[in-house]
N, C-alpha and C positions, 0 to 999 in steps of 0.2 A: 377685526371686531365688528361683527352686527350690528347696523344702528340702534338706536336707543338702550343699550347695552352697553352697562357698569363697565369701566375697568376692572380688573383685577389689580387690587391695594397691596402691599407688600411696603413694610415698615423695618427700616433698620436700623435699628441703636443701637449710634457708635459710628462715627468719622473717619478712623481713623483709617492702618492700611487694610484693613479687611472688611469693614465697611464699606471704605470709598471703593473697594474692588469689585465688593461682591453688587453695589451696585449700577458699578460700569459695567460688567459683565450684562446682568439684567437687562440694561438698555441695549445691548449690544445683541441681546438671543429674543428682544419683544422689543416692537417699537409701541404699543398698545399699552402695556402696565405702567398702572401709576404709582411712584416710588417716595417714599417719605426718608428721609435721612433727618434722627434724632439726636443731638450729641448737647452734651453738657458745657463742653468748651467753647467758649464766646469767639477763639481764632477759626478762620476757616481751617478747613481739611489740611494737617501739615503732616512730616515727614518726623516722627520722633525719636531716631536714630541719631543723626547731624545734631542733636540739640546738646548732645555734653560733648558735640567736637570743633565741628567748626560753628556751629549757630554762639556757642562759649565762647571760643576764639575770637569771635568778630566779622569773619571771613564770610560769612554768609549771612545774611539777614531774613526778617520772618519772611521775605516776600518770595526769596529764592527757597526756601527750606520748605512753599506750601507742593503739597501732595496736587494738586491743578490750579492753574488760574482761570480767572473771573469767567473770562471766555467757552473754556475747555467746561468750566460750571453749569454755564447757561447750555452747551451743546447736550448737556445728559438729561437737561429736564427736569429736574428732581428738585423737589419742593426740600431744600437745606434747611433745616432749623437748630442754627448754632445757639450756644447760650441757653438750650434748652435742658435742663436733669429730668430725668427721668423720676416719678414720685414710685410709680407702680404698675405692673401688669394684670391684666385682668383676662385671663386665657378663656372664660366662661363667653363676655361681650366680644371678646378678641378687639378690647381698648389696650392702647397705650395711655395711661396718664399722667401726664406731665404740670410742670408751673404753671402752664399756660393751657391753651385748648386741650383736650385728651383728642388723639389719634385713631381711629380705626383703621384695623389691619384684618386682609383674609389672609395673610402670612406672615410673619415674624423671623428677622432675621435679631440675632444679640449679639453682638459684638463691641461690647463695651468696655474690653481692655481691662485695666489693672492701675490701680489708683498706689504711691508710695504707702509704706509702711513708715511710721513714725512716733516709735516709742516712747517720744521725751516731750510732744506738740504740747500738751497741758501743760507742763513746766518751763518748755522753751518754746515758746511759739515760732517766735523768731528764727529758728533752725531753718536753713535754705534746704531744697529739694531739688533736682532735675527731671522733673517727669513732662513739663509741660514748657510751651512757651514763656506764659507768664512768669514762670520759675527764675527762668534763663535770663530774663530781661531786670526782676528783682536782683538777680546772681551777681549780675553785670554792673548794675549799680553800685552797687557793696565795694565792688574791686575795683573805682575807680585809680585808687591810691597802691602802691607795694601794700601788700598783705601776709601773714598767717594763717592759712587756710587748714582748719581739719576736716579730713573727712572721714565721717564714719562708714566704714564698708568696703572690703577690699574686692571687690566681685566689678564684672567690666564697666559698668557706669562709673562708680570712684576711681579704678585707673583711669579708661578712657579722661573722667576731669581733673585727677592729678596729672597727665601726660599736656593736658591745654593749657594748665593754670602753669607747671613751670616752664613750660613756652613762653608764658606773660610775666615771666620774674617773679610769680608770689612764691613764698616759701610753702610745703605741701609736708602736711604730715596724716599720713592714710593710717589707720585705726582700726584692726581686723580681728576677728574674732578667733578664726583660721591659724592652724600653723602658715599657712603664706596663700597670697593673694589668688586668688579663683580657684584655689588648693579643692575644693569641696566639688567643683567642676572638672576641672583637667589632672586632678592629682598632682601628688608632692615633688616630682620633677620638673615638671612645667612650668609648677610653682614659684618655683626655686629659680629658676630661669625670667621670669617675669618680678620678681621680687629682685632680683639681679640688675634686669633691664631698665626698672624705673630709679633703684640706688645711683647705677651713675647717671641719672640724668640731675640727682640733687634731692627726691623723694626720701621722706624718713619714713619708717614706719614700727609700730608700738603692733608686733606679732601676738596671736593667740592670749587675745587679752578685750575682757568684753567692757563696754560700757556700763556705770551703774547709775550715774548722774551725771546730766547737764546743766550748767548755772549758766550765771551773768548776763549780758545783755548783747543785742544784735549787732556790736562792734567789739565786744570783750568776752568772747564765751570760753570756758573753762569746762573743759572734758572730762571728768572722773574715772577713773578703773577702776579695775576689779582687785587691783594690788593697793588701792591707796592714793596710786601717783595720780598728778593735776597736768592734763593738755591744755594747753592756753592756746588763743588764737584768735586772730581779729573775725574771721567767720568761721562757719559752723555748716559742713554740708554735710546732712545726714543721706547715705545708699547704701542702705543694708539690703534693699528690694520692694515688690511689691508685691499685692494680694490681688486678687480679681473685683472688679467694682461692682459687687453684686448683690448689693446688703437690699436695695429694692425687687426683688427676684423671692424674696421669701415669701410661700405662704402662696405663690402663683400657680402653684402644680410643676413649675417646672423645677427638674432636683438637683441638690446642691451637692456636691463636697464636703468632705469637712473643714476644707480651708476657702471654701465658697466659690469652690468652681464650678461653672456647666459640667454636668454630665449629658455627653451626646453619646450616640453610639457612633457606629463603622461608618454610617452617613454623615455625620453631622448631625441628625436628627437630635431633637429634648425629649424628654417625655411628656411633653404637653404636645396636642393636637396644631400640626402647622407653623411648630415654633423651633425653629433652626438653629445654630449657632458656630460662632467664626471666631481666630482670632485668640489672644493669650490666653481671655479668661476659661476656653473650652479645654476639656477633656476629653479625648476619644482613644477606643482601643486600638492600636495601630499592631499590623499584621503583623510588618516585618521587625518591631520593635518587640512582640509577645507581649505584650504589656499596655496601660493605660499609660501616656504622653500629656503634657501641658505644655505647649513648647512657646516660648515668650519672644519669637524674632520675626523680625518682621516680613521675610520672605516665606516664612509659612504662613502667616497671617494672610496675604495676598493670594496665597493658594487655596486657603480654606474659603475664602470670601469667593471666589470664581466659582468651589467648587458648590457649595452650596447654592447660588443661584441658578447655577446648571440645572443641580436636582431639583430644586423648586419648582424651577418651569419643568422638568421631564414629565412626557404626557403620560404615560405608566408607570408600577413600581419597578416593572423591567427593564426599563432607559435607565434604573439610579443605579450608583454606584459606591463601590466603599473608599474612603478617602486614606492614603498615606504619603508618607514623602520621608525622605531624610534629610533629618533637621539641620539647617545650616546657619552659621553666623558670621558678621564681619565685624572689625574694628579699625581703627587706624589710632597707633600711638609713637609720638615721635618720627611721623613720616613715615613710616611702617606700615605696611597692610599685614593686619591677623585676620585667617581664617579659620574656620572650624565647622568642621562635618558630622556627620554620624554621632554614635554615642562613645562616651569616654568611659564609662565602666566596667570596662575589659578588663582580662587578670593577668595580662601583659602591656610593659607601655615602650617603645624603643624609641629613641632620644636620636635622630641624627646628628654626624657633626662633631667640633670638639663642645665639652663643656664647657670650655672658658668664653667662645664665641659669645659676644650675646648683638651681633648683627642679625641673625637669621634663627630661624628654629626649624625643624621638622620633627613632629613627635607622629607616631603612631598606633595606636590604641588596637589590640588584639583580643580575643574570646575565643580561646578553643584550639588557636592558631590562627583565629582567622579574622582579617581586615576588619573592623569594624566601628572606625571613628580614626578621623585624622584633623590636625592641628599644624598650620605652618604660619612662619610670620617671615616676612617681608620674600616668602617663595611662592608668588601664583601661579605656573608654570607644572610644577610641584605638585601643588595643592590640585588642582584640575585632574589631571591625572590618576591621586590617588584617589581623589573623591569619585572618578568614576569608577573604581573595583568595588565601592561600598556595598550599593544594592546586592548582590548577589552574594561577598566576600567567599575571599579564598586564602589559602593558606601563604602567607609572607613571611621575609628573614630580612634583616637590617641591611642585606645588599640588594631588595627587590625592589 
């Protein structure tokens, strides 16, 4: 950079993994741009995957669960401002405004994640969440004692915290909407296999049966259904999912969704002028998927945060490039590692193995004949393998 000559400002809100990525990245491709990191949450930069496993469990604490330490902080430069919300964007002055100072940006990264969904908060305040640290650590407290724990939401958050909780001896009764548990994601076999694996570990579960009310109080809460009957239970963890944290974004130029997501295009670009976006709450057209994606895991998150920095700094529009990837997931229940690739909407699904196992799974997800989403639990080895036919898929049979 030429003396007396501005930095180049680049503002990114949201901490998390595609924030914190996208601007490690940045320091790493400009030692000259100066980098502002916006986030809401008062904890430093953490990892929000570990926090319904082992940060619940015990086994890890905030300090090991942060996404860098103090150190590794001070090495990138970047003016962190936790504990900050976001009030509003102003894509005209190219301010960020916030509680505190408003920010000026010549570029705008958003990556602001996904705040819980919580249909009962006015009536039940007191409902526990796991979307955050602070969550976890409220969670924790509650279950000092043996408990009844419900949880509303059979999708991998409430397993992953039904699989910890009866590690910890509380009673678990998970509460699903679903003919069975991540039934809407992996389909009815898988289903059935996971709604298997958590019964014997001691897990109840109240199937294809929705919430209409929650009572009582933040030691005695009383679940209501759709039939009449009353769940009781000393806590109350609501994870039906979340939405995009995006209700400050209206009204900015940049365009929403209907469920209030970024629309980016092929780059990562918004429709507002310099204004990027990373991370759960984005939507982009993804080639090999045909289709518009919203993928909520955290290693595409980290991918879109790199990739969008790259472009940012590219000195032409012919250095950018279009972003894709195939989406991957993990989980660990009962010791078990689950993973998951590709997409699952295929109109074939093949089940390795016997039925009655429920040590292991291998399922395979098909379109057309051809490879295009795979599903293993406690097989990495496996998993590896098939996840690398994905990209291209080709034609498979249950002995391939």
């Amino acid at each position: 950079m030429s003396p007396g000559a501005r930095a180049r400002r680049v503002c990114v809100i949201g901490a998390g993994a595609a924030g914190l990525a996208c601007a490690e990245r940045l320091r790493a491709l400009s030692a000259d741009v100066s980098i502002t990191v916006v986030d809401a949450d008062a904890d430093q930069p953490y990892n929000r995957p570990p926090l319904s496993k082992d940060v619940l469990s015990g086994r890890v604490g905030a300090t090991e669960a942060r996404l860098r330490s103090d150190e590794q902080l001070a090495e990138l430069r970047i003016d962190l401002r936790a504990g900050t919300p976001v009030e509003q964007v102003d894509t005209t002055t190219r301010t960020v405004v916030t509680k505190d100072e408003p920010v000026p940006y010549d570029d705008l990264v958003l990556a602001p994640g996904c705040t819980p969904v919580t249909p009962w908060h006015e009536s039940a305040p007191w409902i526990r969440t796991l979307h955050s640290l602070a969550d976890v650590r409220v969670l924790r407290d509650d279950l000092v004692l043996p408990s009844r724990v419900v949880i509303v939401g059979g999708g991998l958050i409430g397993l992953e915290a039904a699989a910890v909780l009866r590690g910890l001896g509380h009673g678990v009764v998970v509460v699903e909407a679903g003919e069975g548990p991540l039934q809407r994601i992996v389909g009815p076999q898988v289903a059935a296999w996971m709604e298997g694996r958590h019964r014997k570990e001691g897990v109840e579960f109240e199937l294809g049966r929705r919430v209409v009310a929650v009572s009582g109080s933040a030691h005695a809460g009383v679940v209501t259904l759709d039939d009449g009957r009353r769940v009781d239970g000393d806590v109350v963890v609501c994870a039906v999912g979340v939405r995009p944290a995006t209700q400050w974004l209206v009204g900015s130029g940049v365009e929403l969704g209907s469920r209030g997501e970024i629309l980016a295009d092929e780059r990562l670009r918004t429709t507002a002028p310099d204004v990027w976006a990373a991370g759960d709450a984005v939507s982009w057209p993804s080639a090999s998927a045909e289709r518009r994606l919203r993928v909520e895991h955290w290693t595409c998150a980290r991918e879109q945060g790199r990739h969008v920095a790259e472009q940012l700094l590219a000195a032409d529009a012919a250095q950018t490039a279009a972003f894709d990837t195939v989406p991957y997931f993990w989980s660990s229940q009962y010791g078990a590692l689950l993973q998951g690739a590709g997409s699952f909407h295929g109109d074939e699904v093949i089940v390795d193995g016997p039925s009655t196992s429920l040590d292991s799974l291998v399922a395979r997800y098909l379109t057309g004949g051809r490879l295009t989403g795979v599903l293993t639990v406690g097989s990495p080895r496996t998993f590896q393998e098939l996840r690398s036919r994905l990209p291209g898929g080709r034609p498979t049979t249950a002995a391939t």
